[in-house]
N, C-alpha and C positions, 0 to 999 in steps of 0.2 A: 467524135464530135461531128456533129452534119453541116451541113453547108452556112445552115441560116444561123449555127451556132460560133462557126467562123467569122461570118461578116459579121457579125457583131463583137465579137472580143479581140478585132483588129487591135494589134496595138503600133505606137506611134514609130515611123521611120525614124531614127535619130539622123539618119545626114539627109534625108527629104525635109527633114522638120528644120533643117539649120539651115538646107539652102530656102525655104519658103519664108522661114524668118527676116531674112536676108533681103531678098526680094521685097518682099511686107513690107517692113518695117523700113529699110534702108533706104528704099529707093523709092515701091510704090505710095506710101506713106508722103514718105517725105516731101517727093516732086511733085503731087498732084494736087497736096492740101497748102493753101502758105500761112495757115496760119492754127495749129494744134493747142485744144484748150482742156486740160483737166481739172474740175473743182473737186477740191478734196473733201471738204466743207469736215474737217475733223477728223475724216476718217483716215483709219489707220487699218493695216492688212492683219485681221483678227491672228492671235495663234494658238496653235493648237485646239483648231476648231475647222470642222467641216465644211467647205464654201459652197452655196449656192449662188450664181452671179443672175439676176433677174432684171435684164435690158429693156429696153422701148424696144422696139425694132422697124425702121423706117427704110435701111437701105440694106444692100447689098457690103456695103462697107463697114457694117457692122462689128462684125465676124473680127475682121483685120484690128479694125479700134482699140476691141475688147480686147484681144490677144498682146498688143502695146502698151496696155494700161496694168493691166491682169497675167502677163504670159510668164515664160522662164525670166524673162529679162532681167524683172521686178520682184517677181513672188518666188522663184524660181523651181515654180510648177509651172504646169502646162497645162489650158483650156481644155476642158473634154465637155466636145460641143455638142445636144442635142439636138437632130436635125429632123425635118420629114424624109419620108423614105423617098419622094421625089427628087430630092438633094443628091442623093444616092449613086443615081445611074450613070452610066455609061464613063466617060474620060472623069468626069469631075468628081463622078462619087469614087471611082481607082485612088485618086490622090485625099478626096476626105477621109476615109477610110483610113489611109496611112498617116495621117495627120491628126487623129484622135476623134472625130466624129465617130457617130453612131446614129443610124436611124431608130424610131419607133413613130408603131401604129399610134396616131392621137387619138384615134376614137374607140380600138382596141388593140393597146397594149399587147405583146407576146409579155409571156412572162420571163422568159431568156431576157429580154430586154429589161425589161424592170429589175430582175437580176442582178443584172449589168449594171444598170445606175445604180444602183443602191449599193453595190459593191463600190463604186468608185467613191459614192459618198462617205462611205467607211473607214475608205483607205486615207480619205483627206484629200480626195483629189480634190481638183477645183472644175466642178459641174457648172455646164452654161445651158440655162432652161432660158427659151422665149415666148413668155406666158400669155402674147398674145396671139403668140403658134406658127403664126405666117408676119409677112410685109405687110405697116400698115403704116403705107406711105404718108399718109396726111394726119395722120392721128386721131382718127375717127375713134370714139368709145367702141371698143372692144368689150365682150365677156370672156373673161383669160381664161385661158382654157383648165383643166382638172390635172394635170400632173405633175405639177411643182407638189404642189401641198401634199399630193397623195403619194407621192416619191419619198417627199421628206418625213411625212408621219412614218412610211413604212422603215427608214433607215434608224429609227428613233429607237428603234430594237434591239439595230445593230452598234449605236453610238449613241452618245448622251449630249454631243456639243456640236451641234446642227444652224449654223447660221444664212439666213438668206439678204444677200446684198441688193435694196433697189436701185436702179443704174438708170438716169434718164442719158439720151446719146440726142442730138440736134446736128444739123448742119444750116451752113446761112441760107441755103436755097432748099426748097424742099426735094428736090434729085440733085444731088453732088455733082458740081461740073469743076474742071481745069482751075486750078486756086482758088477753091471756094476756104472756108474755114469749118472745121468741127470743134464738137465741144462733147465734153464725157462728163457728168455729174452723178458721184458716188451720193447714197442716201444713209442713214442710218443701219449697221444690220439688224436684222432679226431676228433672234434665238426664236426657235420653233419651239423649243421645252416651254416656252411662253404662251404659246399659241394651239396647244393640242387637244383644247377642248372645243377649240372652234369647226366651224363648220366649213367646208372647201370655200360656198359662197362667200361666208364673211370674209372668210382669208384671203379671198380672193378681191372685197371689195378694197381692203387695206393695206394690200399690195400694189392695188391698181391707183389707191391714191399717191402712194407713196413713189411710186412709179412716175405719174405726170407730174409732183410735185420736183421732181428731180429732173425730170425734162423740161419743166419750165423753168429753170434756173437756168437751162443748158441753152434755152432758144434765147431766152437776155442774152447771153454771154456772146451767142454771133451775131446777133442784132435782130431780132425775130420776133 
């Protein structure tokens, strides 16, 4: 196996991954936010089905949220985060890496990578795509980018029970400072075997609603 076929099929430190829990969830979680809001709005953690988890994505504290809401603790699987390969480098991609990330190209794909995610998809892990690719801090209309949908169609080969979770995330202030409050608002899932005659665009536009609709519950909830 070559290099580039290494960094991609890191798999997760289990005592990195318990002491960063720890850290996360215990302390920087805890002491920074005062005030942590999840709406369930119904839902329930599917079973025996495939997880796509499909976030807003505004801050940097994303990542941690999801991983609290979604991680071993609850589900008790583990985030396996798509990231850009900028993510990657130097100290912080060492420890992503060990911690279940993976990069890929967004504009081209290795196919090692596509690989990679669709195995994960297979196996039932719990995939974290952020569809509008990068930070988008203020929530400017985005066009989400092409490879949720075309991830999921391809794993549809390898699995029949493919669901994608829309996940609106808010915080009270639009950059998170010292006791601000968040809020994480779960959307309806989506079975993909529903969705496979559509087109990326369309899927993309009814993601993307689904997506602000649940973020807009989320910016109520902190006052926004």
């Amino acid at each position: 196996m070559n290099k580039k076929s290494e960094d991609i099929w890191h798999k997760i430190n289990p005592v990195l991954g318990f002491i960063a829990m720890i850290f996360t969830q215990d302390i920087a979680l805890r002491f920074f936010f005062k005030k942590k809001k999840i709406l369930n709005n119904g839902f329930s953690i599917p079973v025996n089905s495939s997880i796509i988890l499909a976030p807003t994505h505004r801050s940097r504290w994303d990542g941690l949220i999801l991983t609290m809401a979604m991680g071993r603790r609850v589900t008790k699987k583990d985030c396996r985060f798509m990231v850009t390969k900028s993510e990657m480098r130097g100290i912080q991609g060492w420890f992503l890496k060990r911690l279940g990330c993976f990069s890929i190209n967004q504009l081209s794909p290795s196919l090692s990578a596509l690989r990679y995610a669709v195995d994960l998809i297979e196996k039932g892990e719990q995939l974290v795509v952020f569809p509008e690719g990068k930070i988008n801090k203020y929530g400017k209309k985005l066009v989400l980018k092409e490879g949720l949908f075309r991830l999921a169609k391809l794993a549809t080969k390898k699995t029949n029970s493919i669901i994608v979770i829309p996940i609106g995330i808010a915080y009270s202030r639009v950059s998170p400072n010292f006791w601000d409050e968040f809020c994480l608002s779960f959307g309806k899932p989506i079975a993909i075997n529903d969705y496979l005659n559509f087109t990326i665009k369309e899927f993309n536009i009814l993601l993307n609603e689904k997506m602000i609709q649940e973020e807009e519950k989320a910016l109520k909830s902190v006052g926004r």
